[in-house]
C-alpha positions, -999 to 999 in steps of 0.1 A, spaced: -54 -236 249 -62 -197 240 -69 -199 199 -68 -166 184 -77 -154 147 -53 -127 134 -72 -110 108 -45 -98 78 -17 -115 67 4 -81 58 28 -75 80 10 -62 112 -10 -97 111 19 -116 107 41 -98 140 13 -102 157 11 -140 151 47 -143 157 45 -125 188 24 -143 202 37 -176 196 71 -171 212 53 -153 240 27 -182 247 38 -218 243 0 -231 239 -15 -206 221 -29 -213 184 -31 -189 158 -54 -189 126 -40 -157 103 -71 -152 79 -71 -127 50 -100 -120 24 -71 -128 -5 -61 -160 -10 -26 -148 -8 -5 -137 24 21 -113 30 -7 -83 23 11 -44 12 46 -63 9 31 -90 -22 9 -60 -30 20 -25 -19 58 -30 -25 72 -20 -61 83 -47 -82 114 -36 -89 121 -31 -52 134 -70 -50 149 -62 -14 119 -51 2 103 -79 -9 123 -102 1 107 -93 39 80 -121 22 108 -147 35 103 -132 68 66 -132 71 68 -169 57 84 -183 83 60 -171 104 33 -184 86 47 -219 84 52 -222 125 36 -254 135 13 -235 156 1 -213 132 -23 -217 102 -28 -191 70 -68 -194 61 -71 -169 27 -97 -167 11 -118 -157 40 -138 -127 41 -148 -110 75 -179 -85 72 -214 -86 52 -194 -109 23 -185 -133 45 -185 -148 81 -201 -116 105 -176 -99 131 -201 -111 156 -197 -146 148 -157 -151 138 -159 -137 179 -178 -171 186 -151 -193 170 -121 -176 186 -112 -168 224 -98 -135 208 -97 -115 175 -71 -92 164 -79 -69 131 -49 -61 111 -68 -46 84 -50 -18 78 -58 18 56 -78 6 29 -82 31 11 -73 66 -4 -77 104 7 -93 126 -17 -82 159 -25 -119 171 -25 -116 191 -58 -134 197 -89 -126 176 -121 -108 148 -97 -131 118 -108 -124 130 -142 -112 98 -167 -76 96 -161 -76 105 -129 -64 76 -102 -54 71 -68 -20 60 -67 -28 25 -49 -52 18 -80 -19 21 -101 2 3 -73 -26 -25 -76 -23 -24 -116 10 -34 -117 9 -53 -86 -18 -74 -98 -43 -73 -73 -72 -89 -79 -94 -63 -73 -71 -42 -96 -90 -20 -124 -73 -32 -161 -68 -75 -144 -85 -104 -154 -60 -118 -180 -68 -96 -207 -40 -75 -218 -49 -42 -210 -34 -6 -205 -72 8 -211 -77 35 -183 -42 40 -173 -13 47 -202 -34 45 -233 -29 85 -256 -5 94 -222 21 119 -228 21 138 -196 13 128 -161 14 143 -129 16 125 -98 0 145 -69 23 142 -38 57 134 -20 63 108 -4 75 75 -11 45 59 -30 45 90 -49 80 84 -62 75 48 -63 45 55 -90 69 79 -110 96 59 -113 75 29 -123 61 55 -150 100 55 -163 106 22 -160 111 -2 -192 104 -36 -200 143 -44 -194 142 -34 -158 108 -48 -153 110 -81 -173 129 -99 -144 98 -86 -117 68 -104 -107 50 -76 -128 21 -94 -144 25 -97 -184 -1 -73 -192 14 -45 -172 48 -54 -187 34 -52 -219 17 -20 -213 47 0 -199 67 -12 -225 50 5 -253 40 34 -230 48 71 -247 49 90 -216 79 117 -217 71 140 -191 57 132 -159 58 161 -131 57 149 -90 37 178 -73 39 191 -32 17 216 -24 46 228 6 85 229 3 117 198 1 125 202 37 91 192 43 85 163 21 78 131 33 99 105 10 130 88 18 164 94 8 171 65 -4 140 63 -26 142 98 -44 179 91 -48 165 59 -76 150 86 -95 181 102 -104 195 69 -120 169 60 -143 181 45 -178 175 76 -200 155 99 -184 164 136 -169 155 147 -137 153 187 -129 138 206 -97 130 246 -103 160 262 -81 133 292 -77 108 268 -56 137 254 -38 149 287 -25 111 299 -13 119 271 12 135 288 44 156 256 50 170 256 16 199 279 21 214 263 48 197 231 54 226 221 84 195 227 110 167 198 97 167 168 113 191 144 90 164 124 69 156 157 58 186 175 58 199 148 32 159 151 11 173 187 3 208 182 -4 201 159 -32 176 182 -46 201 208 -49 220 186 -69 194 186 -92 184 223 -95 198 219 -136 180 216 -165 175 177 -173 195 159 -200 183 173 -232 194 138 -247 166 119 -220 138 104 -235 122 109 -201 116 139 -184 109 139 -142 102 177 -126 99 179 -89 72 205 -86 69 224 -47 47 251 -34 20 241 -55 -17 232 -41 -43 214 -68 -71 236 -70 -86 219 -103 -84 186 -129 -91 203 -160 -110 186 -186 -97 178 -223 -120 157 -248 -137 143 -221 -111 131 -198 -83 150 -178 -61 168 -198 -47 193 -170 -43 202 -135 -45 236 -119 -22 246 -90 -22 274 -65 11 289 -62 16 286 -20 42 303 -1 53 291 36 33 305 63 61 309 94 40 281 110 52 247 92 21 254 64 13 268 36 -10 296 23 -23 304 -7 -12 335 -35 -39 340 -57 -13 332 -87 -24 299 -111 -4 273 -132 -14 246 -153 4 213 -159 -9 197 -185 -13 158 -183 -35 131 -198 -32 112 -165 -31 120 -128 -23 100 -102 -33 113 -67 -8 101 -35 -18 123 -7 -21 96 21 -45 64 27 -76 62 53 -88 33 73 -125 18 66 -154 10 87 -152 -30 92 -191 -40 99 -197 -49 135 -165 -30 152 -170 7 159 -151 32 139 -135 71 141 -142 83 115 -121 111 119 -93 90 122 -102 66 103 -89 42 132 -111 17 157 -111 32 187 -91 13 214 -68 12 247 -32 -5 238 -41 -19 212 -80 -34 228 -113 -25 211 -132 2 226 -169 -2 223 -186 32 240 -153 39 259 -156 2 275 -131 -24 268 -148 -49 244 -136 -89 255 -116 -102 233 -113 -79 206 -82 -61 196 -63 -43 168 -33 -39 156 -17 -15 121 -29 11 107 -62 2 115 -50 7 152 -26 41 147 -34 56 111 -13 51 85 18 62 95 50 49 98 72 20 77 68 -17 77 88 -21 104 69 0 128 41 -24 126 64 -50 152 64 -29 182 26 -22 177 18 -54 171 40 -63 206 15 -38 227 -15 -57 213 -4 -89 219 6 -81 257 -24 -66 262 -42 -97 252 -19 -120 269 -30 -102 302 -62 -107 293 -61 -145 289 -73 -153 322 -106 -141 317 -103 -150 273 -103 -192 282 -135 -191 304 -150 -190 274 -161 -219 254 -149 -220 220 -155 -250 187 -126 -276 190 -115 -265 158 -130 -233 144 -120 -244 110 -149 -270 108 -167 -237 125 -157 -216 94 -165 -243 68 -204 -251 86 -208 -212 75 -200 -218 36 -164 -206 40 -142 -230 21 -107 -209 30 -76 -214 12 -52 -229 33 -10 -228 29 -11 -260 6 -33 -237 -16 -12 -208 -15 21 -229 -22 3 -241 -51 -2 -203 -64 36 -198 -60 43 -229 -82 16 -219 -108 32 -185 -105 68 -198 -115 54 -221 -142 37 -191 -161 66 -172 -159 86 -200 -173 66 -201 -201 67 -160 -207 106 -162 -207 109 -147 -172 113 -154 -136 80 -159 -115 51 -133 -126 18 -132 -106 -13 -147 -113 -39 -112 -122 -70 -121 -115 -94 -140 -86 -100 -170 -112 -65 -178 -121 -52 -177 -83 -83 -196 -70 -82 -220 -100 -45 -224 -91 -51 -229 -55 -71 -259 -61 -42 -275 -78 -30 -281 -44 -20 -322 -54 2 -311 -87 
């Protein structure tokens, strides 16, 4: 029997489980994540309000709940927890579906300025991570929306416009979400009117869907309004019939909105292009502005600088420029990747082929692509580990490397544990007047875990 550990429960970790239980009849599979929660970016990347998305959790559920698989949160891999070296010693093989954990900077003055955020800190706000700045059960918007006018959201593609159209959203819209209470609470008496979504190139060359920027022309009372100028500075603006189709239809609907918004609005969303950040400017100790570069196309699919300067003024900033993998103690890393290093999906030590040790996700290819680009990955992982499982069962392994797991101090939350969350989950938002809201904080969802007999 070859018993693997799948390390992520997002939805890398979880094709990879499923692909290799319909590919291997005997094979066992413990998915372990450092939450207590599965389902990873999709329970914690995905927008609230974007129920249809979401609903892949029903996907990655089932996979969870094959007979020959077994969900172990709560489990930390690294210095925290149980070392990569020894989860190798439990397992026949490990596959790391980790992911990009992490932002890119913008590597500018003024950017760790209060009121300035990555965007996934925001997603994790209103997502309620655990690890979230502003959680914990106190109702909070401290940090994020407190004295906010203006914002600026630094970026283009679809988290970007997820962030800003969360920024627009009201409590009517939200109130039926999983948003946690606080959050709710927080955007609901939020005072933010303007709110400006920056690119430092042109439309034809921005990197959200159609389907997404389409949402933020439909927002309950708020205007929308591109500059027609920084449209037509890009050269596929006059006759866009030559882009490939995603983008082709990206500028089409921005020429639909090269009008001045809705004077009646209470909300106000600019789509800002050919401008580079250069500067967060302070204001009474926090940010209060950002400085842009105007940038012109440079015949070569970039940008270049002019020398010319505006300010956007805004009280908070939230940077979306792309995510980065971490270095996971114990595997080697590329740094300037940001990726392990490995062949088909197996772990490179030194250029050699480390036994048994394989990755899958962005961990494995950078973060690029959509959630369902993470299933043909996770398919050229698992084949190359099937090929390897000749030489994977010669090795001795624990008869069940859960007794393994718990003789290290690990006491994981298993799927009994996690159900429990969901009920605890629907039972507090019961008793707020909505439909299920999520648990904020590390205490409340391990507290509910326990409840596992209710």
């Amino acid at each position: 029997m070859l018993r693997v550990a799948v390390v992520g429960s997002g939805p890398s970790g979880c094709y990879t489980a499923q692909s290799l239980v319909q590919q291997d009849a005997q094979v066992r599979v413990d998915v372990l994540d450092r939450l207590p929660c599965p389902y990873g970016l999709v329970r914690y990347g995905v927008a609230p309000d974007h129920e249809k998305i979401k609903s892949l959790q029903n996907n990655l559920r089932a996979v969870l709940e094959h007979e020959r698989v077994r969900f172990l949160g709560g489990v930390a891999v690294g210095p925290s927890g149980v070392s990569v070296a020894r989860l190798r010693e439990f397992y026949h093989a490990v596959v790391y579906c980790v992911g990009a954990a992490t932002d890119r900077r913008l590597g500018i003055p003024g950017e760790d300025l209060p009121g300035s955020w990555s965007a996934t800190e925001f997603v994790s706000w209103y997502s309620a991570h655990p690890d979230s700045p502003g959680q914990g059960g106190t109702p909070t918007d401290d940090g994020f929306l407190r004295g906010v006018r203006s914002a600026v959201v630094i970026g283009v593609g679809n988290v970007a416009v997820d962030v800003t159209r969360m920024l627009a959203r009201g409590v009517p819209e939200l109130s039926p979400t999983d948003v946690p209470h606080a959050a709710l609470t927080a955007l609901g008496v939020s005072r933010v009117t303007d709110i400006a979504m920056v690119g430092r190139r042109g439309p034809s060359q921005a990197r959200f869907t159609t389907k997404e920027l389409r949402e933020l022309g439909i927002l309950p009372d708020t205007g929308i309004a591109v500059d027609r100028a920084e449209l037509a500075q890009d050269p596929a603006y006059a006759d866009p019939s030559g882009l490939p189709a995603p983008q082709r239809r990206n500028v089409e609907v921005l020429r639909g909105w090269a009008e001045p918004p809705a004077p009646s609005a209470r909300r106000r969303i600019r789509l800002r292009f050919f401008l580079r950040p250069v500067e967060l400017l302070a204001r009474d100790g926090r940010v209060g502005a950002v400085r842009f570069e105007r940038t012109v196309p440079d015949g070569h699919g970039g940008v270049t600088g002019t020398g010319a300067y505006e300010d956007i003024e805004a009280q908070l900033v939230l940077r979306s420029v792309g995510y980065r993998g971490v270095a996971l103690e114990g595997l080697p890393f590329d740094a300037s990747g940001g990726t392990v290093p490995h062949l088909a999906g197996r772990v490179l030590r030194e250029g050699a082929v480390a036994p048994g040790e394989y990755v899958a996700g962005w961990i494995k290819r950078g973060p690029t692509g959509v959630i369902g680009t993470n299933r043909p990955c996770a398919k050229e992982t698992v084949a190359s580990l099937l090929a390897d499982t000749a030489a994977l069962v010669r090795r001795d392994v624990p008869g069940d490397p859960l007794v393994a797991l718990r003789t290290e101090g690990i006491e994981p939350v298993e799927w009994a544990g996690w159900r429990a969350i969901e009920r605890a989950e629907a039972e507090l938002g019961a008793s707020l007047g909505r439909n299920v809201v999520k648990l904020p904080d590390w205490a409340s969802l391990l507290d509910a875990a326990r409840r596992t007999g209710a």
